[in-house]
C-alpha positions as CSV (number, residue, x, y, z in Angstrom):
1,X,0.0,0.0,0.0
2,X,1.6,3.6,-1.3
3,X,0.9,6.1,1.1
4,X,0.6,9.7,0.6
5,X,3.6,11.4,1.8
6,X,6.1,9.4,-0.4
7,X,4.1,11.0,-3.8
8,X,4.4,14.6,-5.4
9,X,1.0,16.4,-5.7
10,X,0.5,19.6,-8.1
11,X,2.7,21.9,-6.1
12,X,0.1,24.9,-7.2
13,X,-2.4,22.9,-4.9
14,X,-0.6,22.1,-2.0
15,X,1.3,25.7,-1.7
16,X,-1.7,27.8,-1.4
17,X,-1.6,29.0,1.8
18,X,1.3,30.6,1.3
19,X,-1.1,33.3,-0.2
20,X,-2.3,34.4,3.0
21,X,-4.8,36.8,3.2
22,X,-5.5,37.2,-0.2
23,X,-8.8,36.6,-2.4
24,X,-8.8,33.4,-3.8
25,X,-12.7,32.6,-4.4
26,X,-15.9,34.9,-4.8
27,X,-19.0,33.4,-4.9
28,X,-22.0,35.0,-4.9
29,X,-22.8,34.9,-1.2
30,X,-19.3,35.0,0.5
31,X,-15.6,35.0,-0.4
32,X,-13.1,32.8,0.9
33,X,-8.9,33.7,1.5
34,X,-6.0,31.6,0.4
35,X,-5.3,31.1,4.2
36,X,-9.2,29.4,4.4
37,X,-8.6,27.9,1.3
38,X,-5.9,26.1,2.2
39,X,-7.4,24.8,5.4
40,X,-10.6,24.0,3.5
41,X,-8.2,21.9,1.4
42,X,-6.2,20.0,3.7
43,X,-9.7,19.3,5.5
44,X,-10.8,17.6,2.7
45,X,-7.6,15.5,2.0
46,X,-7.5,14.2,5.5
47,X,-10.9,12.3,4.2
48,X,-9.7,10.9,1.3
49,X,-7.3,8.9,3.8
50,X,-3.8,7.8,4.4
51,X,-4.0,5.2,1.2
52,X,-3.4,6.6,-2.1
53,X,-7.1,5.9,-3.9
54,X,-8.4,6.8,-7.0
55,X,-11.1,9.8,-6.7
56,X,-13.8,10.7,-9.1
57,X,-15.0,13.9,-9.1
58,X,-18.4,15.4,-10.5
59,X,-16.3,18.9,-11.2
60,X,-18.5,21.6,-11.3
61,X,-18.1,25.4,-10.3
62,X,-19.2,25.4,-7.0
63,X,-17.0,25.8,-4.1
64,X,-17.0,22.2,-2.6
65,X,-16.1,20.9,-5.8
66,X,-13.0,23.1,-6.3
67,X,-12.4,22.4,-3.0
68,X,-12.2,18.7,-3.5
69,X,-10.4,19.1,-6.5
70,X,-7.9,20.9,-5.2
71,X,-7.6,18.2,-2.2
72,X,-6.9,15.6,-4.4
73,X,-4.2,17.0,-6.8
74,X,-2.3,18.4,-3.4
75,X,-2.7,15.2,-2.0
76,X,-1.6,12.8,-4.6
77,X,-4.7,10.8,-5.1
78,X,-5.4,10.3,-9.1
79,X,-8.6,12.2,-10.0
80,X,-10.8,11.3,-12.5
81,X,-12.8,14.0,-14.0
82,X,-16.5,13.4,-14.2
83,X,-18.9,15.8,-16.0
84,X,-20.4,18.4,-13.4
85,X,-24.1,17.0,-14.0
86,X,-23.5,13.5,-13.5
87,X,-25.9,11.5,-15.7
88,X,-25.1,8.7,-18.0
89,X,-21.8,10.2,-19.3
90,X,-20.7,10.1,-14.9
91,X,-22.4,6.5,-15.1
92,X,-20.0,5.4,-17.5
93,X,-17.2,6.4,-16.4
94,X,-17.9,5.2,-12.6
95,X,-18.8,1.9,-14.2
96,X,-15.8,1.6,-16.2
97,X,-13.3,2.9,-13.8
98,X,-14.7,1.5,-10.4
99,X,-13.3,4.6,-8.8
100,X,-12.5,3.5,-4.9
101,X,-14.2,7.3,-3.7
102,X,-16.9,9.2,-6.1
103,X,-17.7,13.0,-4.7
104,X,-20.7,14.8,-5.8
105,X,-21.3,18.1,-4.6
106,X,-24.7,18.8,-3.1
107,X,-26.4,21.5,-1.2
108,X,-22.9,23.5,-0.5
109,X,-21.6,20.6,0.9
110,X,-19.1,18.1,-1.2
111,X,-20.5,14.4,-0.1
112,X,-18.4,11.6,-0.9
113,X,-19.3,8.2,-1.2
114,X,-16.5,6.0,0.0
115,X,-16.4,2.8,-1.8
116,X,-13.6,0.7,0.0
117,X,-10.8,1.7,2.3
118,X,-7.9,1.0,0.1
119,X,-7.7,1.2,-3.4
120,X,-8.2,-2.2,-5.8
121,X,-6.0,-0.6,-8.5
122,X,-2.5,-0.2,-9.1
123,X,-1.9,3.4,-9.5
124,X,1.2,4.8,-11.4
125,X,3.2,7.0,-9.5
126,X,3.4,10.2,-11.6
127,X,-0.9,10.3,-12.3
128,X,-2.9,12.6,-11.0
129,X,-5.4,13.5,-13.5
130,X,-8.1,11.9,-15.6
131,X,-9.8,13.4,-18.3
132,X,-12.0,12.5,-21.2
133,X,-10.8,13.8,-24.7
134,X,-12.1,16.1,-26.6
135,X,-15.7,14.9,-27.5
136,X,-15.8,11.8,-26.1
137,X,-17.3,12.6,-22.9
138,X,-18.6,9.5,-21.1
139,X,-15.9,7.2,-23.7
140,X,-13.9,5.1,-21.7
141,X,-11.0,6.6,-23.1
142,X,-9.0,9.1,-21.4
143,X,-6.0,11.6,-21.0
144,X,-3.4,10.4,-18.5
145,X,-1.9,13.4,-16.5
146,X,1.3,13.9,-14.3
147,X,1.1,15.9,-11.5
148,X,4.4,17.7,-13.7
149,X,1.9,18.3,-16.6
150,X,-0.6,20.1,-14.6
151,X,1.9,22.2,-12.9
152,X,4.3,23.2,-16.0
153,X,0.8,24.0,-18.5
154,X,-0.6,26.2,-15.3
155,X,2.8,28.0,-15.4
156,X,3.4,28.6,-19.3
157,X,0.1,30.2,-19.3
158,X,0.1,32.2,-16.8
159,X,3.4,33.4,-18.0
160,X,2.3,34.5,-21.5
161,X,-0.7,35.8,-20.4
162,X,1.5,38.0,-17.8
163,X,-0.8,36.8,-15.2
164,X,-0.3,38.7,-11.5
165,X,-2.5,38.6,-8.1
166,X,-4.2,41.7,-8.4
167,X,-6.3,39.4,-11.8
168,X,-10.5,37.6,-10.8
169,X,-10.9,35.6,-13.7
170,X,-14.7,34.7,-13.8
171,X,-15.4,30.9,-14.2
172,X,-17.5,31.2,-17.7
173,X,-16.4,27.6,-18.5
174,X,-17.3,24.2,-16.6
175,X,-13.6,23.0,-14.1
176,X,-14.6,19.9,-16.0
177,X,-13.5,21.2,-19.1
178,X,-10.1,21.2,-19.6
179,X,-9.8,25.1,-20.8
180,X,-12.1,25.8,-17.7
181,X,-9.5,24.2,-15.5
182,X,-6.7,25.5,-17.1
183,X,-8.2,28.4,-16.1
184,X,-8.7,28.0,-12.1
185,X,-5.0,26.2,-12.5
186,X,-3.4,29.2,-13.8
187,X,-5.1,31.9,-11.8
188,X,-4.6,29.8,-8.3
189,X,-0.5,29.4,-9.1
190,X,-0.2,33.2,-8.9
191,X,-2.4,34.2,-6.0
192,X,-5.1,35.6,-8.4
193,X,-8.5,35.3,-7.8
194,X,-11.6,33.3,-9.2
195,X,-15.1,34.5,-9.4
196,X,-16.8,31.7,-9.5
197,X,-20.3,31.3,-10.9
198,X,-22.3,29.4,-13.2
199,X,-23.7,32.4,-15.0
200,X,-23.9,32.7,-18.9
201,X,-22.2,35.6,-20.9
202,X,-26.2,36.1,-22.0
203,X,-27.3,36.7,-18.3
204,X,-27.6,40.6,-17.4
205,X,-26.0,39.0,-13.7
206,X,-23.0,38.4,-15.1
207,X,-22.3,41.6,-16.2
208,X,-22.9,43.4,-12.9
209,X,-20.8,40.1,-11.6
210,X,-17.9,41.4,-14.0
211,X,-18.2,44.8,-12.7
212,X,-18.8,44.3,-9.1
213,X,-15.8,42.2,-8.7
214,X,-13.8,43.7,-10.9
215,X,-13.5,40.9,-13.3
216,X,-10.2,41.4,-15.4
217,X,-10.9,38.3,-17.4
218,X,-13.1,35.9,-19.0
219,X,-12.5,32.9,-21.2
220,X,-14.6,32.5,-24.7
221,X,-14.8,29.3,-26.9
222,X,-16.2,30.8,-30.8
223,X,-19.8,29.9,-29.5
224,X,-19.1,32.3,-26.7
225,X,-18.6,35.4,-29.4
226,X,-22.2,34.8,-31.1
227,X,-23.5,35.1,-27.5
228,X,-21.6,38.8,-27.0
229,X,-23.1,39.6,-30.5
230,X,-26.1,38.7,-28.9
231,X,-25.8,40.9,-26.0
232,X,-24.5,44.1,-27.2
233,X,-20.8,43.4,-25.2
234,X,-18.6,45.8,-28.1
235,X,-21.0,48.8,-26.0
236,X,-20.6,47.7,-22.1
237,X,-18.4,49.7,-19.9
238,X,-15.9,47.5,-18.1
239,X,-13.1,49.5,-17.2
240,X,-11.6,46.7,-15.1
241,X,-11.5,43.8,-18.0
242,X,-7.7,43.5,-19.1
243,X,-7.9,40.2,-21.4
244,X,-10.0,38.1,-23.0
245,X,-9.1,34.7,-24.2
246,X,-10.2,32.4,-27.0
247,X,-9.9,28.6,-27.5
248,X,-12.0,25.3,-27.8
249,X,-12.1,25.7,-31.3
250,X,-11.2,27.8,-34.7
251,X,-12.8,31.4,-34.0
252,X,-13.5,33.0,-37.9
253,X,-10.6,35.0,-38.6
254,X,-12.6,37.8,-40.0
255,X,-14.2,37.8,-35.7
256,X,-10.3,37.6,-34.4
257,X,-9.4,41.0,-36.2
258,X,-12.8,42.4,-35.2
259,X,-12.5,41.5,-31.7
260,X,-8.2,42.1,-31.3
261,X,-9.5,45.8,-32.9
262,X,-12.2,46.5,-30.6
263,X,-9.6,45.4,-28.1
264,X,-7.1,47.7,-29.2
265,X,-10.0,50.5,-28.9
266,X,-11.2,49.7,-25.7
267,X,-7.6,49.1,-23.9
268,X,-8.1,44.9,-23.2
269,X,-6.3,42.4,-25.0
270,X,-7.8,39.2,-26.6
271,X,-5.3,36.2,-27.0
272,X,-6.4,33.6,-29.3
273,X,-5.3,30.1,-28.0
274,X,-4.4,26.6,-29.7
275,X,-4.6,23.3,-27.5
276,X,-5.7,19.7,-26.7
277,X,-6.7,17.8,-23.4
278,X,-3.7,15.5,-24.6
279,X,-1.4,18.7,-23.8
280,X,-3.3,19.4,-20.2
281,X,-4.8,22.5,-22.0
282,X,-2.9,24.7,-23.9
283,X,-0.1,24.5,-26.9
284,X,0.3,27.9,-28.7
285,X,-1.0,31.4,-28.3
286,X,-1.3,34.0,-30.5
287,X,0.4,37.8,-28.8
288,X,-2.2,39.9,-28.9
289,X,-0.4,42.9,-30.6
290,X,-0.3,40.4,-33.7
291,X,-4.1,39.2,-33.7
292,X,-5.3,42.1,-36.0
293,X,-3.1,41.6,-38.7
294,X,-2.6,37.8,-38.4
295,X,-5.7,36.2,-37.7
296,X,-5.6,33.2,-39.2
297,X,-2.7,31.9,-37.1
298,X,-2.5,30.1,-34.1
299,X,0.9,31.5,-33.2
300,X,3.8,30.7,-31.2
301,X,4.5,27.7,-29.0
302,X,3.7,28.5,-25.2
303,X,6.9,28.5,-23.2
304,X,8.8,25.7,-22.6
305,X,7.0,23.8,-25.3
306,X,7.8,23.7,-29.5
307,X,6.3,22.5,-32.7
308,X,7.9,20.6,-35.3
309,X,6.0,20.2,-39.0
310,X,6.4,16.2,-39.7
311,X,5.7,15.5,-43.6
312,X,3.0,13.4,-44.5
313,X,3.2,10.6,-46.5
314,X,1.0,10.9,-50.0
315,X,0.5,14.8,-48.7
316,X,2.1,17.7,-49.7
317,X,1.2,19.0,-46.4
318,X,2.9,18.8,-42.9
319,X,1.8,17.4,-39.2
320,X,2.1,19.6,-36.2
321,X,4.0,17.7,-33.6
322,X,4.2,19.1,-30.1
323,X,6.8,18.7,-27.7
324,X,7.0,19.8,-23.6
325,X,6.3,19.3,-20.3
326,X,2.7,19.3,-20.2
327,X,2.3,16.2,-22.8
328,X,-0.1,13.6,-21.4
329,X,1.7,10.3,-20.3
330,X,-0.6,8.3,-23.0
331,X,-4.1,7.4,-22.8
332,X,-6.7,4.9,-20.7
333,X,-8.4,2.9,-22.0
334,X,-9.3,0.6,-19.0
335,X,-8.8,0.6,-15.1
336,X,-5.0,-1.8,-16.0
337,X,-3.9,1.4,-17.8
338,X,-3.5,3.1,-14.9
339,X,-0.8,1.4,-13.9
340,X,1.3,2.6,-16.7
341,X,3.8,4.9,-16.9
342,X,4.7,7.2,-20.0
343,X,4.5,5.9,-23.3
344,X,3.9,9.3,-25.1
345,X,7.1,11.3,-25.5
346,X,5.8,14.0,-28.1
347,X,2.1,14.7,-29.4
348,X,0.8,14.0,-32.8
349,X,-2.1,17.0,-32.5
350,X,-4.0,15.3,-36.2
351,X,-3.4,18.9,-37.5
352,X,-1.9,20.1,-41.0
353,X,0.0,23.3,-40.5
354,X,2.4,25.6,-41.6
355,X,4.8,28.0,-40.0
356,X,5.2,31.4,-41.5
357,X,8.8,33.7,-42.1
358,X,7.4,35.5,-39.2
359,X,7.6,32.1,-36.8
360,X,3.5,32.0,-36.3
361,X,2.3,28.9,-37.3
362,X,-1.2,28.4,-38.9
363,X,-3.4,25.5,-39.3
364,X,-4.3,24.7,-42.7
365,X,-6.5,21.3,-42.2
366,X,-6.8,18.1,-39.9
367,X,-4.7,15.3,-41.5
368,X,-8.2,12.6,-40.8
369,X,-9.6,14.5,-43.5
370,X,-7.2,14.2,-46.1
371,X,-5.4,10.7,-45.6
């Protein structure tokens, strides 16, 4: 039986007390210091046990579930991701998985359902996150983490987005979405804060939310942009927004110049963003000085990763190969998988590209649709 203190949690997680005083949540009825945090965290851990288990987790933005999440990465228990309404896609995974301790989080409280004492699997040393791929919720297939992935991806962005503790990002994307989390990840390694809510872009609350809190961020997949059309957001007054940033998808480059203008107008910066769950979140960004004028590109590796363009066989067309710290260990496909180490050294994102004399690299197709 592994115990705890011999294994490496996500160092972001276990250090964040040594924020102090500062903001780290906002809800809507109360807010909550790193200090309380932190003891809300290592609360939580001591119930998970002495015995390294494996911990699913219905992730949703509430504060027990953050709270829970946060307990497991710090603590070294491998967390499996479950979507934040439960449901069949939960079922599935819970059935496939046999997780030894499922929490849920209901009526402000997280409740966990303890399924045996010590864990029936054999865990790898270096896992610590679970998560579906991209749009295969609910598949039995998922992205193998290390605790160093989650940690390195969390840094890189925060460094290119110049992140600092005086930043509330509001949570406009599910924690059990891998851009959501990268989110909360990247905010909680630099003493920032979160304002966490469930609220839509479309919702007139969220907009009093941005400006009573001071929001300085928020994070937009393409759908999200149709919505802000919707609502008029070129003509709001929020004097504290700094950034906004764009991933989950290929926004219309014709909307990246008209949004990283607007920016430029209204003195906030919109940083378009290229990843995959297989790289814990995030694998290029575009600067935002360079948005307007290139907007089809995806950009520039984030740092302490790099691209290479692998040739295709029978294509006269390249592969975009990524390389770093935050590259998933390999995939699960069944609870003996867990027990493996890494067997994925560099990713093969599908994607055709090309990089420009400038050094912004652009994708031009996805290889499954050519070969």
């Amino acid at each position: 039986m592994t115990v705890q203190p011999e294994l490496a949690g996500v160092s972001f997680a276990a250090k964040l007390a040594g924020f102090g005083d500062r903001t780290a949540i906002r809800t809507k009825n109360q807010s909550v210091s790193y200090g309380e945090l932190a003891r809300r965290v290592e609360d939580m851990a001591r119930t998970f046990g002495p015995a390294r288990r494996l911990i699913a987790l219905e992730a949703g933005n509430s504060l027990p579930s953050l709270v829970a999440y946060l307990a497991a990465l710090s603590s070294g228990n491998p967390l499996l991701i479950l979507p934040a309404a439960g449901g069949t896609a939960a079922e599935a995974l819970v059935a496939a998985y046999d997780p030894d301790i499922v929490v849920r989080a209901s009526q402000g409280e997280a409740v966990l359902d303890v399924r045996r004492d010590e864990t029936r699997h054999e865990l790898h040393p270096e896992l610590a996150l679970l998560l579906s791929t991209s749009g295969s919720t609910g598949s039995p297939k998922l992205v193998r983490l290390s605790a160093e992935a989650v940690q390195a991806n969390a840094s890189a962005i925060a460094e290119y987005l110049h992140l600092r503790p005086s930043d509330t990002a509001a949570t406009t994307l599910p924690l059990s979405y891998c851009y959501g989390m990268s989110v909360v990840n990247s905010h909680l390694l630099v003493g920032a804060s979160l304002a966490l809510t469930n609220l839509s872009v479309v919702d007139p609350c969220f907009w009093e939310l941005a400006r009573t809190e001071n929001v300085t961020s928020f994070a937009a997949v393409p759908y999200t942009f149709d919505l802000l059309e919707r609502v008029g957001f070129k003509h709001m007054d929020l004097p504290g927004l700094r950034y906004i940033t764009q991933a989950g998808g290929r926004l219309d480059p014709d909307r990246v110049r008209s949004y990283a203008e607007l920016g430029r107008r209204q003195g906030w910066d919109l940083f378009v963003m290229y990843g995959q769950t297989e790289a814990t979140a995030r694998m290029a960004y575009l600067p935002p000085d360079l948005a307007a004028e290139h907007p089809h590109a995806i950009g520039v590796p984030v740092p302490g990763g790099s691209f290479r363009l692998e040739p295709v066989p029978g294509l006269d067309a390249c592969e975009l190969v990524y390389s770093g710290p935050n590259v998933m260990l390999g995939y699960a496909e069944q609870p003996e998988d867990l027990a493996l180490g890494r067997v994925v050294t560099e990713l093969h994102t599908g994607d055709l590209a090309r990089c420009g004399s400038d050094g912004l690299y652009e994708i031009v197709g996805r290889r499954s649709r050519f070969v």
